[in-house]
C-alpha positions as CSV (number, residue, x, y, z in Angstrom):
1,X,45.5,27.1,-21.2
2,X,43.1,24.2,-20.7
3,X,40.2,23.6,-23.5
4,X,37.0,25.0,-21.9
5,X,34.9,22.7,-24.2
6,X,33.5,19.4,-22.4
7,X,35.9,16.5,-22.7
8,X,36.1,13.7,-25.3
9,X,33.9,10.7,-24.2
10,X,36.1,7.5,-24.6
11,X,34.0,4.1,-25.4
12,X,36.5,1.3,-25.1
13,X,36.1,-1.5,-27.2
14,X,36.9,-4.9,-25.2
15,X,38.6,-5.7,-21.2
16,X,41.9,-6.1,-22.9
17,X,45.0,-5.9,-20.0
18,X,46.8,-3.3,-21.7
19,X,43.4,-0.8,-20.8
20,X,42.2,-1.8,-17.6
21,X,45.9,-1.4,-16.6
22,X,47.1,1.4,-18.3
23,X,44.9,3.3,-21.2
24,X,41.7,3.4,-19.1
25,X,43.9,5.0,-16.0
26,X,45.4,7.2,-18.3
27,X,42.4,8.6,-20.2
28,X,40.8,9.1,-16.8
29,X,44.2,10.8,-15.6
30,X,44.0,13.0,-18.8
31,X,42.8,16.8,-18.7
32,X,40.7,16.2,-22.3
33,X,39.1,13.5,-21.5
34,X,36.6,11.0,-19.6
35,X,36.0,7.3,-20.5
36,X,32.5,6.9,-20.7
37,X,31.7,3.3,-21.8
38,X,33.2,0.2,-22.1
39,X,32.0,-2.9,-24.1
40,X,32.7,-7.0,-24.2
41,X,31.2,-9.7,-25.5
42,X,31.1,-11.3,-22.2
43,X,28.3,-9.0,-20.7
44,X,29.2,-9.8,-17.5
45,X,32.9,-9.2,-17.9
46,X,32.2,-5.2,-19.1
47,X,29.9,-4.9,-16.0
48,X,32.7,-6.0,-13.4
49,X,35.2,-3.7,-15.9
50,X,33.2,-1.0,-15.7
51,X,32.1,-0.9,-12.1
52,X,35.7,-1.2,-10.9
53,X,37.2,1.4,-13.2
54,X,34.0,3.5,-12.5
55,X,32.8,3.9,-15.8
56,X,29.2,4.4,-16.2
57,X,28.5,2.2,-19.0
58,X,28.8,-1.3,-19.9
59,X,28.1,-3.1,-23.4
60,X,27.5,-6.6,-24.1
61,X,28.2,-6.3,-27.8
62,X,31.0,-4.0,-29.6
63,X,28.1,-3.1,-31.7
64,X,25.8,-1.2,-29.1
65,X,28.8,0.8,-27.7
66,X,29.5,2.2,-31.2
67,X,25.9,2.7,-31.7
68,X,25.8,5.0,-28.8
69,X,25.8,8.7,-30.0
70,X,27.5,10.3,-26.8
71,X,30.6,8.6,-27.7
72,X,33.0,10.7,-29.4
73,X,36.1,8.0,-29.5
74,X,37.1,4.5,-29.1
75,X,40.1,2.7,-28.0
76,X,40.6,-0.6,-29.6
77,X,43.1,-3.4,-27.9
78,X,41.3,-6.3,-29.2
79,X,43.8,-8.8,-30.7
80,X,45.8,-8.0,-33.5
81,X,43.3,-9.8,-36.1
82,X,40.5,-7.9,-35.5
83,X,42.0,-4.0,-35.4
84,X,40.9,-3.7,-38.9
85,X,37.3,-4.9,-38.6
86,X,36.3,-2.7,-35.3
87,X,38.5,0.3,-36.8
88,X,36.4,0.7,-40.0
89,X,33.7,-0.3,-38.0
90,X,33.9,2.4,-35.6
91,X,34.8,5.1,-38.3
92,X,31.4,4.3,-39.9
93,X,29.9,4.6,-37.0
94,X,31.3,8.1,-37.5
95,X,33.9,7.4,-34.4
96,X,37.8,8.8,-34.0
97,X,39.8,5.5,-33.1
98,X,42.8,5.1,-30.9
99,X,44.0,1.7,-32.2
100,X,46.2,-0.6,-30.1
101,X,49.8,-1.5,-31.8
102,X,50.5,-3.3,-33.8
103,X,48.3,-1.1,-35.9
104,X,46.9,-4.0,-38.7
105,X,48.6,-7.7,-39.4
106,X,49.5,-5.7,-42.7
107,X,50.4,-2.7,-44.2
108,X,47.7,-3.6,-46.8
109,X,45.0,-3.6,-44.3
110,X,46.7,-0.4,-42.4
111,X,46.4,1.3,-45.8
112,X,42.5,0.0,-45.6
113,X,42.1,1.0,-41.6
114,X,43.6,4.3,-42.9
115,X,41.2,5.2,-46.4
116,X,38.3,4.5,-44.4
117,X,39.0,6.5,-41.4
118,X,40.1,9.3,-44.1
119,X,36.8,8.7,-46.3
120,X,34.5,8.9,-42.4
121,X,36.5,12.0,-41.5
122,X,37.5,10.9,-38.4
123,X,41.2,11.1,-36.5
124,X,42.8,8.1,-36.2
125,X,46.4,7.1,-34.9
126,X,48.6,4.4,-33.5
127,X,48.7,3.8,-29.6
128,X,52.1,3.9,-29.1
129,X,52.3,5.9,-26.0
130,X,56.1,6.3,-25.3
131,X,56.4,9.1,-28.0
132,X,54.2,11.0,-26.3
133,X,56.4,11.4,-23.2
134,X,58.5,14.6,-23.1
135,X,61.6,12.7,-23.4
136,X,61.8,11.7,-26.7
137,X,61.4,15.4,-28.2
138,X,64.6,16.2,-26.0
139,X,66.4,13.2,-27.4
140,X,65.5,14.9,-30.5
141,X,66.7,18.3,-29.4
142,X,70.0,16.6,-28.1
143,X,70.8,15.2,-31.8
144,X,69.6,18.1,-33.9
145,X,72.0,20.3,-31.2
146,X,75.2,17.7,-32.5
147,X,75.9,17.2,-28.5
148,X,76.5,13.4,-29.8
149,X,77.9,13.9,-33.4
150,X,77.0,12.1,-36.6
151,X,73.8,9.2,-35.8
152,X,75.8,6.1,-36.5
153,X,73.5,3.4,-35.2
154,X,70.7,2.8,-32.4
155,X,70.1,-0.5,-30.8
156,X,67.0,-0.9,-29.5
157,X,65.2,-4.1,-27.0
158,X,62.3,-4.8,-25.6
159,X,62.2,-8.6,-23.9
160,X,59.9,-10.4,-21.6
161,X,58.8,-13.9,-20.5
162,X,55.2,-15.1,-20.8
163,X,56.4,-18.5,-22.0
164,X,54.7,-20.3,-18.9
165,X,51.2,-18.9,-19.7
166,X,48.5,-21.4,-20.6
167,X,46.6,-19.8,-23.5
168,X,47.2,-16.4,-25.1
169,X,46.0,-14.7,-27.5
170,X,49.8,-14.0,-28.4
171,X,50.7,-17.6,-29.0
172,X,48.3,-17.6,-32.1
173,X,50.0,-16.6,-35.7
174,X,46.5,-16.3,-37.3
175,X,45.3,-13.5,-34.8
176,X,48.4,-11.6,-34.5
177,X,50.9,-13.4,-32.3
178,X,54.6,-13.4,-31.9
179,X,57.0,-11.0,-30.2
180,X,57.8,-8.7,-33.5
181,X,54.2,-7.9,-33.8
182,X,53.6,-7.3,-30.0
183,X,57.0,-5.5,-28.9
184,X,59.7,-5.8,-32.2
185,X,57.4,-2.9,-33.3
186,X,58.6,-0.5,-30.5
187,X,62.4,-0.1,-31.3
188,X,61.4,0.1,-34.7
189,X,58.8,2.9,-34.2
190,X,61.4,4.5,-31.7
191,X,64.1,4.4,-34.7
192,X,62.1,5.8,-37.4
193,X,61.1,8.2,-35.1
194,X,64.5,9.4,-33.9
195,X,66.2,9.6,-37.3
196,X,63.2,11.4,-39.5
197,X,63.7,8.6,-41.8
198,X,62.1,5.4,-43.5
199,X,64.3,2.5,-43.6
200,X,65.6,0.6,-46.8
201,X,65.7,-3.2,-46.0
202,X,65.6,-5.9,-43.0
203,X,66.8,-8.9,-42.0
204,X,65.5,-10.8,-38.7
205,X,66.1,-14.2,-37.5
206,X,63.4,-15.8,-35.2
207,X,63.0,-18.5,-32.6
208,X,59.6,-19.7,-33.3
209,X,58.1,-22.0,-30.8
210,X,56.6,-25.6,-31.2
211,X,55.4,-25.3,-27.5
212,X,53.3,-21.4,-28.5
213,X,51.6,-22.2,-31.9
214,X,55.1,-22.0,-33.8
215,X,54.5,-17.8,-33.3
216,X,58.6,-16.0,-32.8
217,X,59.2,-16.1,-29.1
218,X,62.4,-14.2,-30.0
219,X,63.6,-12.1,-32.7
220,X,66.8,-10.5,-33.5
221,X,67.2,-8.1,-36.9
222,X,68.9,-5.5,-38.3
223,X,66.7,-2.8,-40.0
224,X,68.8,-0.9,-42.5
225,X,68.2,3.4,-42.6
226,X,69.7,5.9,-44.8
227,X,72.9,6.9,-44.5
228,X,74.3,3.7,-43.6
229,X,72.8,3.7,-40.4
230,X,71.1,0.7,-38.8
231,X,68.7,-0.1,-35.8
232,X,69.4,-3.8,-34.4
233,X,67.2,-4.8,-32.4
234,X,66.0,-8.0,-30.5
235,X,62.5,-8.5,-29.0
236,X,61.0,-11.3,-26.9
237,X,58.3,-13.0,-25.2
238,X,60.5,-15.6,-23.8
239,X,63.3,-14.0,-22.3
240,X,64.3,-11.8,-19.1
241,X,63.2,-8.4,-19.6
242,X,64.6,-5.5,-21.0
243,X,63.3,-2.1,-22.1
244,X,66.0,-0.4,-23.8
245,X,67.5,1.8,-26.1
246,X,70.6,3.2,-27.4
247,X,71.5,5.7,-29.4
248,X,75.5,6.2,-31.0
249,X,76.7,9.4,-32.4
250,X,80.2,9.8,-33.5
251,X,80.7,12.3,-30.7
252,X,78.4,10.4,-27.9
253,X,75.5,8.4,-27.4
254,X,72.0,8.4,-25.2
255,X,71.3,5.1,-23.5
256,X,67.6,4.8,-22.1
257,X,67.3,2.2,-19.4
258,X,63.3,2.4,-19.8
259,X,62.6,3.4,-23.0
260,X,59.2,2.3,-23.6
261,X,57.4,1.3,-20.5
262,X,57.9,3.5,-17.5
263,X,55.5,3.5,-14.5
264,X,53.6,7.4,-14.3
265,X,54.1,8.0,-10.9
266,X,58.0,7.7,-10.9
267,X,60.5,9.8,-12.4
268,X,62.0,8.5,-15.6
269,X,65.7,9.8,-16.9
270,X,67.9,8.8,-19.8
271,X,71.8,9.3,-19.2
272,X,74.1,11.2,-22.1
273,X,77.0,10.1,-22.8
274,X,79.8,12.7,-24.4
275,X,82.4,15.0,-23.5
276,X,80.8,15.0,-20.1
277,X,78.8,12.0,-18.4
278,X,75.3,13.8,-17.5
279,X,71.9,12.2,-16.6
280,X,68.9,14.6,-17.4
281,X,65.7,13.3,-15.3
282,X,62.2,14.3,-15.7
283,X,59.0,14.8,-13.6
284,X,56.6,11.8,-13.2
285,X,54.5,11.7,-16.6
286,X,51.5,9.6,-17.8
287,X,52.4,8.5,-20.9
288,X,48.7,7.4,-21.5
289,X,47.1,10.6,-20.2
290,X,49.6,12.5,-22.7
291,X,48.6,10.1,-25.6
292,X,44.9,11.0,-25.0
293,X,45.1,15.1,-24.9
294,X,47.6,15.0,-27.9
295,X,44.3,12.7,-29.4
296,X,41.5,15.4,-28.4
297,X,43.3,18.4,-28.8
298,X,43.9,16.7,-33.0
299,X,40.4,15.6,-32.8
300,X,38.9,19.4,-31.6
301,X,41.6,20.8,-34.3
302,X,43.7,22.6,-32.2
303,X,46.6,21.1,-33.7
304,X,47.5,19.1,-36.3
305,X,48.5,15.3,-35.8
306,X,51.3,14.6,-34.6
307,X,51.1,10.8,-35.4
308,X,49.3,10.8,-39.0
309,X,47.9,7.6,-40.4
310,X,50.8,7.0,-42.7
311,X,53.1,6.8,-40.0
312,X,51.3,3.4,-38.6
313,X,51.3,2.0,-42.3
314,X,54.8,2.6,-42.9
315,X,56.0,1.1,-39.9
316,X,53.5,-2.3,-40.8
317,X,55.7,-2.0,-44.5
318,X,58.6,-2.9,-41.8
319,X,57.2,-5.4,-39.7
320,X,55.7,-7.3,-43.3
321,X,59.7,-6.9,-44.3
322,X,60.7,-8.2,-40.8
323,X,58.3,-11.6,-40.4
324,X,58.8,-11.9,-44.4
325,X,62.7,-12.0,-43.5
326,X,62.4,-14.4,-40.6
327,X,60.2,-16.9,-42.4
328,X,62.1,-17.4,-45.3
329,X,65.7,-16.5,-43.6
330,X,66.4,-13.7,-46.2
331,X,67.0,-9.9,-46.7
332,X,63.9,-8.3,-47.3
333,X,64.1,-5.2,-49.0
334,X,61.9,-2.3,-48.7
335,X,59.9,-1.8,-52.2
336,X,63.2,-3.9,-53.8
337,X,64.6,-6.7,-55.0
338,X,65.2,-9.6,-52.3
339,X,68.1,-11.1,-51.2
């Protein structure tokens, strides 16, 4: 049954790609909700935003969009350096945030992002939209049903090449940059996710790069769970692409061939692997518009999160464990001794 109330009114804060491409479409896709401003610093550049996104309102300032009383939520994808500001900025301003991954640059300042958010009584969570797609809670039924057996690993990648741009924002280790922070955190998240469980230690080599402000261009690692059960994983902005994950059982395994990113208006599948070869396939889904009702329907407390705050600080304890680990070439344990 759809809510009857009027729909959450979305400000978004900054012209970032990652929401004129995908979050913006996807809020607007949503049944909940309706984006309703947008702001920049570049006046000129939220105008142009919001007149070909049809949104009726553009900011020149972050400041005036979160001054604006209609709004009822925010969507941050600024760069990784300033999530913490314009979060506890915006839950002052008495604001639920959406906030783009990686959550914080630390788990210290996700902790922060989190008590104030907690202390303004507003919802916040991590944009990581790929758990929101009905996929991952049959994965979930598949392994608790012990179709696959005993979890005995997952291996997890997700690898592109921007190594050719000019400037970004990504090639700068003060504001964020490198590929662990902007897709290492995926498989990671994915893991975690899948297993119900918080990892014990990591250890991550990393190429980083002369030619891109010495940020990791590539990262492989091996983040140790429970159970003797580990996630390897490698991530990349200078490499072909990939978008996978795999998941071994003792009995089978699950291989995703598009296990974060996949388009909304095609059908998306996974293929299991067992006593039979099968491949279950599911309906075109907007993993965005999904993101935002699970959001609104938290926020009008018809449910309770899914995705809590704690969830986004623990997995920035991993990815402190993982750049710690490639930096200094050693295992990093989780609330341990080093090695």
């Amino acid at each position: 049954m759809l809510n009857s109330r009027k729909k959450l009114r979305w400000g978004i804060v900054g012209c970032a790609g990652i929401a004129v491409r995908s979050v913006i479409p996807g809020i607007q896709a949503s049944a909940t909700g309706e984006v309703a401003a947008i702001a920049s610093r570049d006046g000129e550049k939220a105008k142009s935003t919001a007149e070909k996104l049809n949104i009726p309102t553009a900011y020149n300032s972050y400041e005036a969009l979160l001054e604006d009383d209609s709004i009822d939520a925010v969507y941050i994808p600024l760069p990784n350096h300033l999530h913490k500001e314009w979060t506890i900025r915006a839950a002052a301003a008495g604001k639920h945030v959406l906030c783009e991954k990686p959550f914080a640059l630390t788990a210290a300042e996700a902790v922060e992002m989190a008590e104030a958010c907690e202390q303004a009584g507003v919802h916040l969570a991590e944009a990581f939209m790929y758990r929101h797609h009905p996929r991952y809670d049959r994965i979930k039924e598949i392994i608790a049903s012990g179709e696959i057996g005993t979890i005995r690993g997952i291996h997890g990648a997700f690898t592109f090449n921007s190594s050719s741009a000019s400037e970004n924002v990504r090639f700068h280790r003060n504001m964020g940059g490198g590929a662990l922070y902007d897709v290492g955190c995926y498989p990671i998240s994915a893991a975690r996710y899948i297993l119900d469980k918080e990892p014990e230690a990591a250890t991550v080599t990393a190429f980083f790069s002369p030619q891109h402000g010495n940020v990791d261009m590539m990262a492989s690692g091996l983040v140790e769970f429970p159970d003797s059960i580990g996630l390897t994983f490698d991530c990349a902005m200078w490499a072909a692409f990939r978008n996978t994950l795999e998941i071994l059982g003792t009995e089978g395994r699950i291989y995703l061939p598009s296990a974060f990113m996949t388009p909304p208006e095609q059908t998306s599948e996974f293929t299991v692997f067992g006593k039979e070869e099968r491949v279950e396939t599911f309906a075109p889904a907007n993993q965005y518009a999904l993101q935002a009702d699970d959001f609104a329907h938290t926020v009008w407390g018809d449910q309770a999160a899914r995705f809590k705050p704690v969830d986004a600080v623990n997995n920035m304890k991993i990815l402190d464990a993982c750049l710690l680990s490639a930096d200094e070439r050693i295992r990093v344990q989780l609330g341990g001794t080093n090695q």
